[in-house]
C-alpha positions in Angstrom: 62.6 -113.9 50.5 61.0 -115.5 53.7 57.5 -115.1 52.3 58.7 -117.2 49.2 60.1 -119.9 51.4 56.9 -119.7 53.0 55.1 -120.7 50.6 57.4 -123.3 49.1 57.6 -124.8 52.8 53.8 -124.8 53.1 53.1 -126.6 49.8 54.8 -129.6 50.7 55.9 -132.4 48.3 55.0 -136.6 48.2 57.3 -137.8 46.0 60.7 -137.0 48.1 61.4 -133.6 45.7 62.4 -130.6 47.3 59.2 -128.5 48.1 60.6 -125.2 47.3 62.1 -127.4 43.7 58.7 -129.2 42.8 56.3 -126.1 43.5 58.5 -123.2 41.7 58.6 -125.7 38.5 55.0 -126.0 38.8 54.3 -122.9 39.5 57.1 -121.5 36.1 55.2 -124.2 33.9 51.3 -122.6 34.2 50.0 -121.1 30.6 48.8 -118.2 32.6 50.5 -114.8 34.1 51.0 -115.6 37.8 52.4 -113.3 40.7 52.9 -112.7 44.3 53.6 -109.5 46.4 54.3 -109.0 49.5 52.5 -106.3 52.0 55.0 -103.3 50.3 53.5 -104.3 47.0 56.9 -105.6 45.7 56.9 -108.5 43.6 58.4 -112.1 45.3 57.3 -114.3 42.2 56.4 -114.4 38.9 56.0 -117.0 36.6 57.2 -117.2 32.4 54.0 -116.0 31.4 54.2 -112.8 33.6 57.6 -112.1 32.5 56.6 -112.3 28.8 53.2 -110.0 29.5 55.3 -107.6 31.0 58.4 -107.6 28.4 61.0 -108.9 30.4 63.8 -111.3 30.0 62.9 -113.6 32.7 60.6 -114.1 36.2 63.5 -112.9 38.0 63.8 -109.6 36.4 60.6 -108.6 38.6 61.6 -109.9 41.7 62.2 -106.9 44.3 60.2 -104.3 41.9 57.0 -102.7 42.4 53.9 -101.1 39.9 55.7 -97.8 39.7 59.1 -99.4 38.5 56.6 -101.0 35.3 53.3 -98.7 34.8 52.7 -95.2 34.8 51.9 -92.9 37.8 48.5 -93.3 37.4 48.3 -97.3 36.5 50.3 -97.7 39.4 48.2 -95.8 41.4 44.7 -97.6 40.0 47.0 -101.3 41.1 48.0 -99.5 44.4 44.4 -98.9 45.5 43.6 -102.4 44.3 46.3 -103.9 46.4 45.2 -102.0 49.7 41.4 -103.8 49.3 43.2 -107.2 49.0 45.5 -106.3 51.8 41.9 -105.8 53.8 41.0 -109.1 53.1 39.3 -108.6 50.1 39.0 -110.4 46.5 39.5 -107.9 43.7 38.3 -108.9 40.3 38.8 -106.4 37.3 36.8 -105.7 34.9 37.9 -106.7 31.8 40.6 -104.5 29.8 42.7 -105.1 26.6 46.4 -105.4 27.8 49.1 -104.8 25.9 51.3 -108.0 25.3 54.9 -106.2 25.7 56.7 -109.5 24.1 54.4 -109.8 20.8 53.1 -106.2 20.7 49.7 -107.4 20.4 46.7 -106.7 22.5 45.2 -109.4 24.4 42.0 -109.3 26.1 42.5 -110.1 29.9 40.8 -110.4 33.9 43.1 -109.6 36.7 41.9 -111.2 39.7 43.9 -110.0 43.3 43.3 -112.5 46.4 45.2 -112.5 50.2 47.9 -115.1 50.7 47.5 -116.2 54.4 49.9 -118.2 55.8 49.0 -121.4 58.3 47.9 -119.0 61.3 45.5 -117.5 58.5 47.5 -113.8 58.7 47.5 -112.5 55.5 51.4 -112.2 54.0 51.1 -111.3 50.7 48.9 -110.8 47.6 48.5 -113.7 44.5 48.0 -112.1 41.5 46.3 -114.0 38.5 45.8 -112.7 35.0 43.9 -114.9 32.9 42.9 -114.7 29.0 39.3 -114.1 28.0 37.8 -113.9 24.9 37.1 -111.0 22.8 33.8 -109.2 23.8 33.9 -107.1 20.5 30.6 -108.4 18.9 30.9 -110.9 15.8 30.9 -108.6 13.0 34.1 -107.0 14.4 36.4 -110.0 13.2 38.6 -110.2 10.7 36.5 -111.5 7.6 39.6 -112.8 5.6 41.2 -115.5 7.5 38.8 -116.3 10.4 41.1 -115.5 13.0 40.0 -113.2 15.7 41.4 -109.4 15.8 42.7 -108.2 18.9 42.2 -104.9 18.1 39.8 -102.8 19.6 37.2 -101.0 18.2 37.2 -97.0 17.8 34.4 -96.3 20.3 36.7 -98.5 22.7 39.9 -96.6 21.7 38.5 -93.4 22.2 36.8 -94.4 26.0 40.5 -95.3 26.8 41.5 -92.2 25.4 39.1 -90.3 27.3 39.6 -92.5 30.5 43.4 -91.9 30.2 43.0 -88.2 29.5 40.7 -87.7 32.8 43.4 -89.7 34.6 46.3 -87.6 33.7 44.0 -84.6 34.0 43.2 -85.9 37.7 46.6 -86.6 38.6 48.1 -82.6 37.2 45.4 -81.3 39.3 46.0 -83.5 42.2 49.5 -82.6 41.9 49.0 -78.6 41.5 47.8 -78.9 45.1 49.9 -77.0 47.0 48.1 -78.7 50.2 49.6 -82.8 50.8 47.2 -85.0 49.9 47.8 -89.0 50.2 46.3 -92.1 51.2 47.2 -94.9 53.0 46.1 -98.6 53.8 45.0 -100.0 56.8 48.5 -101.1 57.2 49.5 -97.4 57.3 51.5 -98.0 53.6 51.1 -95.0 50.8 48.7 -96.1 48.4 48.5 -92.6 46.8 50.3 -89.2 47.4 50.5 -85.9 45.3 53.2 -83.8 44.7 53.5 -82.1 47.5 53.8 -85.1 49.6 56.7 -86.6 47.8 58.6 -83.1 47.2 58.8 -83.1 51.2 59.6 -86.5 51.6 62.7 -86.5 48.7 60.9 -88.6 46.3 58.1 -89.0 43.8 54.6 -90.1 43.9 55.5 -93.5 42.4 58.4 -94.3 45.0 55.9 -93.9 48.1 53.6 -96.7 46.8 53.8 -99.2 49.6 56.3 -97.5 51.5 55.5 -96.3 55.3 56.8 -93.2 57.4 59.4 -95.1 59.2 61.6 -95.2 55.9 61.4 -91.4 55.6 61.3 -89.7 59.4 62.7 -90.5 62.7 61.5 -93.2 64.3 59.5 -91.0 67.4 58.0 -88.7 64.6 56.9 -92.4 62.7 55.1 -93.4 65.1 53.8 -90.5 65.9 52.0 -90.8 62.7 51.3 -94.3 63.0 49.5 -93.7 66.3 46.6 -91.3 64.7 46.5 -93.3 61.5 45.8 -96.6 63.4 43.3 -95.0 65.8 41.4 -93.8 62.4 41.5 -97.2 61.0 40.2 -98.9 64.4 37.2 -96.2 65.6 36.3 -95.1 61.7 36.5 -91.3 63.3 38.8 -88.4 61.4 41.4 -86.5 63.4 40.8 -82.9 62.1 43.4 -80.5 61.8 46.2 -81.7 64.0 49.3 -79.7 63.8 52.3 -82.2 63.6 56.1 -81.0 63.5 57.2 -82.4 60.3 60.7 -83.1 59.1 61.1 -81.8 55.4 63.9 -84.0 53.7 64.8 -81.9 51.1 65.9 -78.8 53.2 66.5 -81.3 56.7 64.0 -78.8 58.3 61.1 -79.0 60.5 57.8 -77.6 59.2 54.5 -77.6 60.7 51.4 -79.0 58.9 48.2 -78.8 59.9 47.2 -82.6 58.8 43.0 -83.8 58.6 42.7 -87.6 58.7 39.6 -89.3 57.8 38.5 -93.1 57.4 39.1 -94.4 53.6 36.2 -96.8 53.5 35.2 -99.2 50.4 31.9 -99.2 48.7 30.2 -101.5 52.0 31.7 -98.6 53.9 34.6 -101.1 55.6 37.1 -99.0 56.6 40.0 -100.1 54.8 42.5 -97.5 55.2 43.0 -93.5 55.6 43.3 -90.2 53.5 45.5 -87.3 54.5 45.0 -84.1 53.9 47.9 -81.3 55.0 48.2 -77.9 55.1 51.7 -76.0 55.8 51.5 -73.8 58.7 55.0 -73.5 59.0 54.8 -68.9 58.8 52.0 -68.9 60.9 53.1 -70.7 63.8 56.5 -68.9 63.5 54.7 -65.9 63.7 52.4 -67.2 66.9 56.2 -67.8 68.7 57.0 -64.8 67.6 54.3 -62.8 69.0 54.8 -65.4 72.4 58.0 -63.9 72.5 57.2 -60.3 72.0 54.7 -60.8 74.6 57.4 -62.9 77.5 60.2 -61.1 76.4 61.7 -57.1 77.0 61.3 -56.0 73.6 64.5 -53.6 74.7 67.0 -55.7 76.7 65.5 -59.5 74.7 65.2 -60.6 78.9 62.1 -62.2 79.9 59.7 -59.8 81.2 57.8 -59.6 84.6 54.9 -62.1 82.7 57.1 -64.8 82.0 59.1 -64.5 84.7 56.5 -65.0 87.0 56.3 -67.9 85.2 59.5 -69.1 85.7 59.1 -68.2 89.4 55.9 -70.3 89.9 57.5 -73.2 88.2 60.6 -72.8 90.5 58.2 -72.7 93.1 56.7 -75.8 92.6 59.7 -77.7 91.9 61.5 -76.4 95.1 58.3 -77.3 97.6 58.4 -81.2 95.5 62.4 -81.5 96.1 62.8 -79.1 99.4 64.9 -77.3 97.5 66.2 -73.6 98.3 66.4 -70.7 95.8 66.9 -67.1 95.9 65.7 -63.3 94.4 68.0 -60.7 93.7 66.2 -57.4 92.9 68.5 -55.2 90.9 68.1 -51.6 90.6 70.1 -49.4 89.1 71.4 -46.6 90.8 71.4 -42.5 89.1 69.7 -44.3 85.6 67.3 -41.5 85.4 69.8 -39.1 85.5 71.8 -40.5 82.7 68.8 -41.0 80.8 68.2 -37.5 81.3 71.1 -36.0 81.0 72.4 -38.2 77.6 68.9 -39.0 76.1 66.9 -41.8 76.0 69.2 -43.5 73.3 71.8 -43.8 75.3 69.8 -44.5 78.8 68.2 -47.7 76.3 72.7 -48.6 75.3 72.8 -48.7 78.9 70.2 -51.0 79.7 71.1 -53.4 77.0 74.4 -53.3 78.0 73.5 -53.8 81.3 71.4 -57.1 80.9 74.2 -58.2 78.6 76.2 -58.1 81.7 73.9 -59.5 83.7 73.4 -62.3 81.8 77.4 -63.1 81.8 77.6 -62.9 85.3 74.8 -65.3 86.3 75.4 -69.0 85.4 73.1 -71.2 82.4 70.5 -72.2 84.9 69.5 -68.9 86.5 67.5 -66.6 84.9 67.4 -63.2 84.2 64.4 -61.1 83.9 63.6 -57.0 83.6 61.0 -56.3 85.0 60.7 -52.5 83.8 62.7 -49.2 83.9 65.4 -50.1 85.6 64.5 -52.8 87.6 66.1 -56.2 87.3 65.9 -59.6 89.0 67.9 -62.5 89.3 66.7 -65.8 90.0 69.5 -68.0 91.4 69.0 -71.9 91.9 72.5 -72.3 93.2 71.1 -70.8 96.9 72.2 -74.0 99.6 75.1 -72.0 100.8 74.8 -68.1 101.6 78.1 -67.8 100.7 77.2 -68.7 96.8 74.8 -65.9 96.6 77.5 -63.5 98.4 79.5 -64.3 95.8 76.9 -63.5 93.1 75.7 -60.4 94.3 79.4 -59.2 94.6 80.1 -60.4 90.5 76.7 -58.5 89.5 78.1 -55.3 91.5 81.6 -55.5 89.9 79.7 -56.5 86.2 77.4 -53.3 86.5 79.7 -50.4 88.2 82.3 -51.7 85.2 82.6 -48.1 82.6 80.4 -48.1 79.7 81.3 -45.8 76.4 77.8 -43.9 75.7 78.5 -40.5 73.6 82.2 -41.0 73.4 82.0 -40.5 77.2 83.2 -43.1 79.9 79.8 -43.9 82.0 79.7 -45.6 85.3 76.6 -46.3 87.6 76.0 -48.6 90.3 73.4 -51.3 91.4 71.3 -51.7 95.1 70.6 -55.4 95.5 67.8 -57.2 98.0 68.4 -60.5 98.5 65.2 -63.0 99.5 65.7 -66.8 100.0 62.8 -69.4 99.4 61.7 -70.7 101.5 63.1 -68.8 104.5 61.8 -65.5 103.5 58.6 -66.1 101.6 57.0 -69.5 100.3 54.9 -67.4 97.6 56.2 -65.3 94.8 54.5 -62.2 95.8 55.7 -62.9 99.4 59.6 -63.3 97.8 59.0 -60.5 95.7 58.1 -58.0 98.4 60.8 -58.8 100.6 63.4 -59.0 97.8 61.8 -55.3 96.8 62.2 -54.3 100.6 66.0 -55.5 101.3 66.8 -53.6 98.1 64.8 -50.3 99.7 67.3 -50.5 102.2 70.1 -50.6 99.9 68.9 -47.2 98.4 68.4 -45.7 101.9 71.8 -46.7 103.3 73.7 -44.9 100.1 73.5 -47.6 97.6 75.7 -49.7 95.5 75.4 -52.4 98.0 73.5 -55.4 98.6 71.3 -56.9 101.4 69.8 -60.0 102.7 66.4 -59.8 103.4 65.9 -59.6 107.6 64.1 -59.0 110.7 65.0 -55.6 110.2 64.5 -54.9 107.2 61.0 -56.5 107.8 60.2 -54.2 110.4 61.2 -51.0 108.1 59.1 -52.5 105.2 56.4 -52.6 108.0 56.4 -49.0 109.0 56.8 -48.0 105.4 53.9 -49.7 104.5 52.5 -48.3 107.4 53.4 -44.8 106.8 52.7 -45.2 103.1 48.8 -46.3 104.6 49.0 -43.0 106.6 49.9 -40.9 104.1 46.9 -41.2 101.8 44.7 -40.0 104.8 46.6 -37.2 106.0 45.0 -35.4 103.1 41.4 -36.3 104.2 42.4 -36.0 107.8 44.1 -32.0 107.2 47.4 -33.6 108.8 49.4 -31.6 106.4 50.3 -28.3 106.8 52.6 -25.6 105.2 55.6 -23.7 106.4 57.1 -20.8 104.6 60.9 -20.1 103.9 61.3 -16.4 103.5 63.0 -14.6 100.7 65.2 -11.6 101.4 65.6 -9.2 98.5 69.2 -7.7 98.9 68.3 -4.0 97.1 65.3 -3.5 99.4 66.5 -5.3 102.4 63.1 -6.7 103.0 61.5 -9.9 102.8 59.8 -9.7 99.6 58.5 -13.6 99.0 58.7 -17.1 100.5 59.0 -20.5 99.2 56.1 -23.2 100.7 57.2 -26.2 102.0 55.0 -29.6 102.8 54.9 -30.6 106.5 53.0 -33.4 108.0 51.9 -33.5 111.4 50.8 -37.0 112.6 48.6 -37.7 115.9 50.4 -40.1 117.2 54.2 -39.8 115.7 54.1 -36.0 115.8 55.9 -34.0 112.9 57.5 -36.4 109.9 60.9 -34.8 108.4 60.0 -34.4 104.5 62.9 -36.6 104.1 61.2 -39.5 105.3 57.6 -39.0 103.6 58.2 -36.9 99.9 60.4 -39.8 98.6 57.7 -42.0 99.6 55.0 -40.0 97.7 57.2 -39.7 94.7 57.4 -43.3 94.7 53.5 -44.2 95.4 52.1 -41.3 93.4 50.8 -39.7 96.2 52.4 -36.5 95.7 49.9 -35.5 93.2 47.4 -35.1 95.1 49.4 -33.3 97.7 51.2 -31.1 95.3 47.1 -30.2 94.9 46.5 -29.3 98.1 49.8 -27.4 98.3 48.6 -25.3 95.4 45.3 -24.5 96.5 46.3 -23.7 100.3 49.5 -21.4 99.0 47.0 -19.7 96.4 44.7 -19.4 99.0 46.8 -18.1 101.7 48.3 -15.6 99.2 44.9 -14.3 99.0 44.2 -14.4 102.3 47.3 -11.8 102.8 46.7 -9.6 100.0 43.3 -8.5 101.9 45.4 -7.6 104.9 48.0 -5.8 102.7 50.7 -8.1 103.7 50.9 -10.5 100.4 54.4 -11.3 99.8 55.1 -10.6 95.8 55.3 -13.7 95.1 55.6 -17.4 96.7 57.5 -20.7 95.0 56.2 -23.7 95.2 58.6 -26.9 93.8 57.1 -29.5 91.5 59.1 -32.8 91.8 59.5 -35.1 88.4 55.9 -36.9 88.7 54.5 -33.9 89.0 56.3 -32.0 86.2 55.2 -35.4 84.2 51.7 -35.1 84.9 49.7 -34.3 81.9 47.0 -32.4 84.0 49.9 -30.0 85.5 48.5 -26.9 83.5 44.9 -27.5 83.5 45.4 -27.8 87.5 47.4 -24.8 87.8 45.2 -22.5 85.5 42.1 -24.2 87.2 43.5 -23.6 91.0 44.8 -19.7 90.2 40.8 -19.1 88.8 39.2 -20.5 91.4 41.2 -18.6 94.0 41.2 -15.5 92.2 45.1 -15.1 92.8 47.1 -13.3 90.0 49.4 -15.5 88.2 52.4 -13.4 88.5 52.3 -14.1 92.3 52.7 -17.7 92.1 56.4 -18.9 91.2 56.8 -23.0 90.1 60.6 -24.4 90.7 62.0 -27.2 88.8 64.7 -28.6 89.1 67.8 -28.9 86.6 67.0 -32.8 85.8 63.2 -32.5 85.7 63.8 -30.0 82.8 66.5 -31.9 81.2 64.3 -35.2 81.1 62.4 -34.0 77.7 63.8 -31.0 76.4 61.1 -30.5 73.9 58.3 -31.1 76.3 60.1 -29.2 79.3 60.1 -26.1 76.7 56.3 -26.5 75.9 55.3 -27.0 79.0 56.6 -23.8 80.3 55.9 -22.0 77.7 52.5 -22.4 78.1 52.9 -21.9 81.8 54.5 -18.6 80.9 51.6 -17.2 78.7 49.5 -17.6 81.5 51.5 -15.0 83.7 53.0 -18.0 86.0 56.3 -17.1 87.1 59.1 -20.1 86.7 62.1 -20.7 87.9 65.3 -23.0 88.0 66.2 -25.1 91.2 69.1 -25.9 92.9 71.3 -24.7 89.8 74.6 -26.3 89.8 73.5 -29.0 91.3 74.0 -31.4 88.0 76.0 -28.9 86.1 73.5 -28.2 83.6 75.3 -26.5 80.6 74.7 -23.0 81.0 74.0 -22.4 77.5 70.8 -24.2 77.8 69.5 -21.7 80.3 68.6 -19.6 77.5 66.3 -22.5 75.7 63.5 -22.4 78.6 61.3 -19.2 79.9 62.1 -19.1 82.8 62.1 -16.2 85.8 64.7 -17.1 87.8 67.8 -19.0 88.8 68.1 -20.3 92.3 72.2 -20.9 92.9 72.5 -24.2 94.9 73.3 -24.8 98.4 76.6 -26.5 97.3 78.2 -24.0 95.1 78.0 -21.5 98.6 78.9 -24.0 101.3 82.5 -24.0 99.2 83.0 -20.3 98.8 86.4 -20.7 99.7 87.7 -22.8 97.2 88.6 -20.8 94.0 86.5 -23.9 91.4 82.9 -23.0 93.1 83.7 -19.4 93.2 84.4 -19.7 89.5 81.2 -21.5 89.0 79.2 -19.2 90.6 80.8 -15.9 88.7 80.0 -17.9 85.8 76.1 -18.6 86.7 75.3 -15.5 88.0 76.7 -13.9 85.0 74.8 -15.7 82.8 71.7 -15.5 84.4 72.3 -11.3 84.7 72.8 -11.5 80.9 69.1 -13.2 80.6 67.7 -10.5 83.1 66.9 -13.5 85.2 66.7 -13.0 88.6 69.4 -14.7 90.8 68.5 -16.2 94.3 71.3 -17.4 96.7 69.9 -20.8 98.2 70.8 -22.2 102.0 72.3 -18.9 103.4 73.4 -20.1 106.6 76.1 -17.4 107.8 76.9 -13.4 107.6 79.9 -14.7 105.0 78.1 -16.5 102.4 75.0 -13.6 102.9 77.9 -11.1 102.1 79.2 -13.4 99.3 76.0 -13.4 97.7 74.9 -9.5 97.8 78.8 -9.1 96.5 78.8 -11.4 93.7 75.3 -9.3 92.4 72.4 -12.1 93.9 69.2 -10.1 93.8 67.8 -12.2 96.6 68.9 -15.3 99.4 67.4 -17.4 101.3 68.3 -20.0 104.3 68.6 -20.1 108.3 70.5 -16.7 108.3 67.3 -15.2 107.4 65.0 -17.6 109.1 64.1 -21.4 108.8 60.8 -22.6 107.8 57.8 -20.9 109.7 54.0 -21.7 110.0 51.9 -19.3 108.1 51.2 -17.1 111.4 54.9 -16.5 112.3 55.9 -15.7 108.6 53.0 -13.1 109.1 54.9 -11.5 111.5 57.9 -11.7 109.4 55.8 -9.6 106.8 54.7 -7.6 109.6 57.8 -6.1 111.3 60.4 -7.6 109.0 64.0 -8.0 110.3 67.1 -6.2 110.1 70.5 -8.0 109.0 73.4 -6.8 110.2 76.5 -6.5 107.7 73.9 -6.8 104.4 74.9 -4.3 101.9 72.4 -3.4 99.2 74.1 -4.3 95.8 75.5 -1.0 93.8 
């Protein structure tokens, strides 16, 4: 009750009586209704004749109470609006209304007039309220005729304007209310002078209990001022903030909702801005759904890791921070080692188990402030912030080998795989993130080449290997142009006519400057790159061609293999190409044999199928490579057209162990039941050449015959073929 004090204190008294005393009694003692508010529109005095206007006992029974605790919604809303003009430093006189006197009952004609109380620095503290009688403006002939006093009561066409006036109120406010958008307005004070439904349903109250409250007794006091802040930049420039979206706290439920808030100048009839309306619309759903579809595009829709966008991100930031603080950090590039064949070999459902699983792990392993990322396939990185000592990433990189090689249940079968791991450290090894990238990429190349399952800190070495693969991978793409490659031919021996009846083609490359490069090195490299489309091109047009070239002299071999690796199995032009290559060089199709190998095929089962199939209509020739190899089950041999079954390497080199012989019977028997034709692969001595012919191979292959020859020497095979010594024919 300061305000009260205040303006006891300022009154003063001459006569020696208490200020506060004298001006209260004075102030109890006028024939008129009398009241004060302060700036939150509750009432700090009243006088008699206000308490008997309003009804109540006594001038203290209004003390602390507002216009909503004693009116309607509505009348409380028409005083509200009143009350924020005053509060702007305006005088608000009413127009004339008949008032119900709530002590007698009877109507009584009345002017409210509203006027700022200042105190002595001339602020404005409060509002004065004065309600003074008036007479009756009902024309003469409208008075009682029998005892010449005047009638309060009001005539019909006055009755029915309130009615009217009163209906469009209530009409005003159920519409107002049906909004489902917040609508409210506030003084310049930022105080609710006026709110719908909507607003008060959020906040945990009603209409009538927001009238001269302000934010702060509703939200937290940064999310208050918040508010404040654009309300009282309205007020000052006279400009509307449209559409900001503001995180707002719902009271009800105690969550946070977005709305989507216009505020625009309230201004009076002289256009004085005397406060603000706000208009709000809940966004809440779509700005869930705009995270959500941030998420979907940052995050592995698979694994729910961040994905190669945001963590580059992430990296960038790291980045920045670490050149600011001279901070170090490190990369570890995970890839998983044999994935593709379990993916190939179980299904893609499982491979997908695995990879959750696997970033589950990861994400164990690694502490809260590193992040873990996929970046595709198989491919996963670590970004470490814990890098000042070596030994901490050591340790790391040893925990995410031990997490990963761990068994995991896929198919009711116990699965294991490994991880190769490069290591780079900002800012020794890069200071950029494609720079930390590539060598992170290149120390976990290494990894691969040295046998895996390992990990690697990026070096000087390993930079020079990156180097000359890069290098090589340059050279590569214009041995083609530059006729650097060339083809030698691995001859087939047929064991019933003990002659050399075909040939596989193999890829060579012959450099200028580094002479002949062992497949080894430069296939893997075009697998990886892509390049070995285009080569496996040019291999098929020069063996069709050669083939050709041979049938004129008489000498063409019945038919030569070429091997398609997985891109090239996987490329949709493969039969197109093919068809296109046999046409153009007028070869027959039956002389030209494609080999795949036993996890190419088992990749997509449906597709492998297809693929061939059409393949086979066309009169190409197909066969199985390196069988064995992955234990493919032999019951699926049956499910794809093929011609024949090449027996690998493996299964011969341990003839003398009972288990491979075993295998062996077993594939060759199956493959004689499916008339396929059985070819022994990397005969290297007169044993396994007599193993094969007596375990019913129709044909072999390998160094005892003869290693890969250039296209002129396997001529002369053709020519004056070779005798070998010890070979029966099969019976």
């Amino acid at each position: 009750m300061r305000l009260r004090e205040s303006i006891a204190t300022d009154a003063g008294a001459a006569d020696g009586t208490a200020p506060d005393e004298r001006l209260l009694r004075v102030f109890g003692c006028l024939p008129d209704p009398l009241l004060v508010k302060d700036l939150f529109g509750r009432y700090i005095l009243a006088n008699r004749a206000a308490a008997d206007l309003l009804g109540v006992e006594a001038p203290a029974a209004l003390l602390g109470k507002s216009d909503s605790d004693i009116f309607s919604s509505e009348r409380a809303f028409q005083l509200g609006a009143e009350d924020a003009l005053v509060r702007a430093g305006r005088i608000v006189r009413a127009d004339i209304e008949a008032v119900p006197d709530r002590l007698s009952g009877k109507l009584r004609w009345m002017r409210r007039t509203k006027s700022p109380l200042r105190d002595s620095a001339d602020k404005i503290v409060g509002i004065v309220v004065a309600i003074a009688d008036v007479p009756d403006p009902q024309p003469s002939d409208a008075r009682s005729a029998g005892n010449g006093v005047e009638s309060a009561k009001p005539t019909a066409a006055q009755v029915a304007l309130e009615e009217t006036l009163e209906r469009e109120r209530s009409l005003l406010r159920t519409m107002i209310d049906s909004i489902p958008a917040k609508i409210y307005a506030k003084d310049a004070h930022s105080r609710f002078i006026a709110a719908n439904a909507a607003v008060a349903r959020e906040m945990g109250t009603t209409p009538d209990r927001l009238l001269g409250q302000t934010d702060f007794e509703f939200f937290p006091r940064p999310m208050a001022e918040a508010f404040l802040d654009d309300e009282q930049a309205v007020v000052r420039s006279g400009e509307a903030l449209i559409e900001r979206e503001e995180a707002v706290l719902d009271r009800v439920t105690g969550t946070e909702r977005w709305i989507s808030t216009s505020k625009l100048p309230l201004r009076d009839k002289a256009g004085t801005v005397i406060g603000t309306v706000g208009i709000g619309i809940d966004i809440t759903d779509r700005k869930e759904a705009e995270q959500r579809i941030r998420y979907l595009a940052t995050h592995d829709s698979l694994c729910g890791l961040p994905n190669r966008e945001l963590f580059s991100e992430k990296l960038n930031s790291a980045l920045r921070s670490a050149q600011a603080s001279h901070a170090r950090f490190a990369l570890l590039f995970v890839d998983l080692d044999h994935f593709k064949f379990i993916n190939d070999s179980l299904g893609h459902d499982a491979g997908d188990a695995l990879l959750k699983r696997t970033a589950a792990r990861l994400r164990e392993t690694v502490s809260a402030e590193d992040i873990v990322a996929r970046l595709g396939g198989d491919e996963f990185v670590v970004l470490c912030q814990d890098a000042f000592e070596l030994e901490n990433l050591d340790a790391l990189a040893s925990r995410v080998l031990r997490a990963v090689v761990h068994p995991i249940a896929l198919l009711d079968q116990q699965c294991r795989i490994s991880a190769s791991i490069g290591i780079a450290v900002y800012p020794a090894d890069g200071e950029s993130e494609r720079a930390l990238m590539k060598c992170a990429d290149a120390a976990m190349y290494t990894v691969k080449q040295d046998g895996k399952n390992n990990y690697r800190f990026f070096s000087s070495r390993i930079k020079a290997e990156s180097l000359e693969r890069s290098m090589l991978e340059n050279e590569l793409r214009r041995a083609i142009e530059r006729k650097e490659l060339l083809l030698h031919y691995l001859a087939k021996f047929d064991f019933k006519s003990r002659t050399i009846t075909g040939a596989e083609a193999l890829v060579r490359w012959s450099h200028p400057d580094l002479g002949i490069i062992a497949p080894a090195k430069f296939l893997p490299l075009a697998e990886e790159t892509g390049l070995i489309i285009p080569i496996g091109n040019w291999v098929l047009r020069s063996v069709c061609a050669q083939q050709v070239a041979w049938q004129r002299e008489g000498l063409a071999p019945s038919c030569i293999s070429v091997n398609l690796t997985a891109r090239q199995f996987n490329d949709e032009h493969l039969v197109p190409t093919v068809l296109a290559t046999l046409a153009e060089s007028g070869m027959a199709a039956n002389m030209l044999e494609l080999e795949f190998s036993e996890t190419v095929l088992m990749r997509d089962t449906a597709r492998s199928s297809r693929l061939l199939s059409e393949l086979k209509r066309a009169g190409v020739r197909l066969g199985i490579d390196n069988f064995g190899a992955s234990y493919l089950s032999l019951a699926n041999i049956e499910r794809y057209p093929i011609n024949t079954l090449k027996v690998d390497r493996s299964l011969l080199r341990d003839i003398d162990r009972a288990e491979s012989c075993a295998i062996t019977d077993a594939i060759i028997a199956v493959a004689k039941s499916l008339s396929l034709t059985v070819i022994a692969d990397g005969v290297e001595t007169i044993r396994q050449a007599a193993f094969a012919s007596e375990h019913a191979c129709d044909a072999m292959q390998g160094f005892y015959v003869s290693g890969p020859v250039a296209a002129a020497e396997f001529r002369e095979l053709l020519v004056r073929q070779i005798e070998l010594p010890g070979i029966d024919a099969p019976s």
